[in-house]
C-alpha positions in Angstrom: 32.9 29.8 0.3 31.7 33.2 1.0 33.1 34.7 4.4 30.9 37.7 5.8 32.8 39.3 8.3 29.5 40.4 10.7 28.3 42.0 13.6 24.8 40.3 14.9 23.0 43.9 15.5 24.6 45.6 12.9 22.0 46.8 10.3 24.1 47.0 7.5 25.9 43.4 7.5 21.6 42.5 8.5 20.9 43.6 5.0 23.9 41.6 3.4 22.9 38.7 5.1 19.5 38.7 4.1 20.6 39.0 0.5 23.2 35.5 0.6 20.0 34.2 2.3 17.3 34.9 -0.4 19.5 33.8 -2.9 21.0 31.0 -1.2 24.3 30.8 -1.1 26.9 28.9 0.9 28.5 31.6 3.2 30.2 31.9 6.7 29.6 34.2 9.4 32.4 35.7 11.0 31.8 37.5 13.9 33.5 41.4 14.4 32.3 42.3 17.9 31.9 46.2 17.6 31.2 46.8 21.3 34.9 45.4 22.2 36.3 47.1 19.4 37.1 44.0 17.0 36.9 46.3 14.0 39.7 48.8 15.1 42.6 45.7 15.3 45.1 45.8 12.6 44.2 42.3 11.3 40.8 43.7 10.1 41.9 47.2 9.4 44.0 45.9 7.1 41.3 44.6 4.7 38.8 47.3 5.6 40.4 50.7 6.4 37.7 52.3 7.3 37.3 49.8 10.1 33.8 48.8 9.7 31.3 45.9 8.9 30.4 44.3 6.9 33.0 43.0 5.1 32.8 39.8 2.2 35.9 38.0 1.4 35.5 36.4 -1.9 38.3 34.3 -3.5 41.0 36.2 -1.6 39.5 39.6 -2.8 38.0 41.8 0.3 34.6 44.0 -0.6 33.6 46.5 2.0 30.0 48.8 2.3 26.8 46.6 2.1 25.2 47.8 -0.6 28.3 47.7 -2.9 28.1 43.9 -1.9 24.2 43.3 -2.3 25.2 44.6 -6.1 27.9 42.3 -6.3 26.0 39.6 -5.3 22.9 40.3 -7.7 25.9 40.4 -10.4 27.6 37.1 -9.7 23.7 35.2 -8.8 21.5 37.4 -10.6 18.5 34.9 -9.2 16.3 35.8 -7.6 16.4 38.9 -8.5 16.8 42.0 -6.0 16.9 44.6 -9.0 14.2 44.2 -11.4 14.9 44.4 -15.2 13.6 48.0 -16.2 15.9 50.8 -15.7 13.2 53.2 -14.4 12.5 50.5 -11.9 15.9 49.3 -11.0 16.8 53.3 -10.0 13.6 53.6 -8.1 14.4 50.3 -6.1 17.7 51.7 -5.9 16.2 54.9 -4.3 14.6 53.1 -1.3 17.7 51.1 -0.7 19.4 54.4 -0.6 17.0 56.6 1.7 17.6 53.9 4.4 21.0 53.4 3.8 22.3 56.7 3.3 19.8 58.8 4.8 18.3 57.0 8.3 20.6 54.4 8.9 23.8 56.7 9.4 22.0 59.2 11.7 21.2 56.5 14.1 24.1 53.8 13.9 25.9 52.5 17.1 29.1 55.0 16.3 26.7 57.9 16.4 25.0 56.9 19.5 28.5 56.1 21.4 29.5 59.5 20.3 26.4 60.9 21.9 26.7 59.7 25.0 30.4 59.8 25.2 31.5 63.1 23.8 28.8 65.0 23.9 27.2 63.5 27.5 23.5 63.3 26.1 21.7 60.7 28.6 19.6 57.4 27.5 16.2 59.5 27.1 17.6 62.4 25.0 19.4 59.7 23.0 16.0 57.8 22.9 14.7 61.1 21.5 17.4 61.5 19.0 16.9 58.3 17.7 13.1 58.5 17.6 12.8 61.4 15.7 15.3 60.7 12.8 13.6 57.5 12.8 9.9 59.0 11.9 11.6 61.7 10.1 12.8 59.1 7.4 10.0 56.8 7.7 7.4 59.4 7.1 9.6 60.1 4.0 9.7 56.2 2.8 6.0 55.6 3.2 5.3 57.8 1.0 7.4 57.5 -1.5 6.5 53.6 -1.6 2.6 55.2 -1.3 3.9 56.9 -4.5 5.0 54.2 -6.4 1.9 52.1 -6.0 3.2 48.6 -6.4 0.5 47.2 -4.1 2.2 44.0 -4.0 3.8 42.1 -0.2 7.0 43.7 -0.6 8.4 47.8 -1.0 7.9 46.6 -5.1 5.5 43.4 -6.0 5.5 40.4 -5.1 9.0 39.6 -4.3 12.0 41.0 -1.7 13.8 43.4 -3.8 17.4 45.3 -2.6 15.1 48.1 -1.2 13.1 45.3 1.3 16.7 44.5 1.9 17.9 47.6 3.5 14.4 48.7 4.9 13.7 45.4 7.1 16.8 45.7 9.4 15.8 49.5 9.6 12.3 48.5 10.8 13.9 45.6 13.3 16.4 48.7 14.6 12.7 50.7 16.0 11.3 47.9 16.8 13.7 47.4 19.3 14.3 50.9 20.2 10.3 51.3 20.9 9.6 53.4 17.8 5.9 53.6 17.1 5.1 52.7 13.8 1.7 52.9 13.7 1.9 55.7 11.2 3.5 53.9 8.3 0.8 51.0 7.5 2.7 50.3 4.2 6.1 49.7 5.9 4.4 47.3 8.9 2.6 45.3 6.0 6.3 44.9 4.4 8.0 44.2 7.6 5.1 41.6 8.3 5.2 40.0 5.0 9.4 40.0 4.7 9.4 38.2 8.3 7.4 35.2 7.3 10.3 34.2 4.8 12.9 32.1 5.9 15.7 34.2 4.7 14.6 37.1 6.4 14.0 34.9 10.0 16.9 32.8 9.0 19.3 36.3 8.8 17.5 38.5 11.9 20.5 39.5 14.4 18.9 36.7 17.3 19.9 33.7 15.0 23.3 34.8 14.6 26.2 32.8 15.8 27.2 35.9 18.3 24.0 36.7 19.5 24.2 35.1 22.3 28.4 36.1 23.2 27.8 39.8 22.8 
């Protein structure tokens, strides 16, 4: 069996567990809780250096950073698929997946946000303020590169989830619940209101996670 080592907020392990969900496969959750520092023990360090979630553990082997894992996964079950066939439109899926993971998601994570309140004393509205604008600033940025590609189907590419629904739909829960208002992205809402009528999506959302309600 699968083990995802998981955090029930954390975006990134969001995205991995929507993936294992869409193509359903038999996995187990185990909890890392990052507010009481879980990830920092030597036990876990020890598979992860880096310290951080999530983590697979696959026949003994340890894979760390979600979207090396989403690949893995689409290479071991390559159905459904989260990377379509084409090469031009595998890389442009690929280049969603990576403006929320590598661009947006970084800037507002809980290790930025504990550093800007700790270190550098910012209080809950200028953090609020942070978070808002890097939040529109990448949005603005995704809607119209999806308004660019056209695809006109449910999801960021079709008709079907794809690696870059993946990454975007725990970004779009994150603003949600930080107030964000995205009335100026109609594309994303209509993704975010199509993805969260699927089971894997509702089935993977940080409230229906074994820790949600110990953390």
């Amino acid at each position: 069996m699968l083990k995802l080592y998981s955090y029930y907020r954390s975006s990134a392990a969001f995205r991995v567990r929507i993936a294992l969900e869409l193509k359903a496969l038999n996995w187990e959750s185990i909890p890392v809780n990052l507010r009481l520092g879980d990830q920092k023990l030597t036990s876990f360090k020890q598979n992860n250096p880096q310290g951080l979630i999530p983590l697979l553990e696959t026949n003994g082997h340890f894979i760390a950073q979600s979207l090396a894992i989403i690949e893995y996964l689409e290479e071991l079950h390559p159905e459904p698929q989260l990377l379509p066939s084409g090469i031009t439109e595998r890389a442009q899926v690929r280049g969603v997946a990576y403006q929320v993971a590598m661009e947006i998601h970084p800037l507002n994570n809980l290790r930025v946000l504990k550093y800007l309140e700790d270190e550098l004393d910012l209080d809950e509205d200028k953090k609020t303020c942070w978070y808002h604008h890097w939040i529109a600033e990448g949005f603005k940025a995704v809607e119209k590169t999806l308004k660019n590609y056209g695809s006109g189907g449910q999801f960021s590419f079709g008709d079907s989830p794809s690696m870059a629904d993946v990454c975007l739909i725990p970004q779009v829960y994150n603003g949600l619940r930080f107030k964000c208002d995205l009335s100026a992205y109609p594309i994303i809402q209509s993704i975010w209101d199509n993805c969260m009528k699927l089971e894997a999506f509702k089935t993977a959302a940080p409230e229906n996670q074994l820790d949600a309600s110990t953390s």
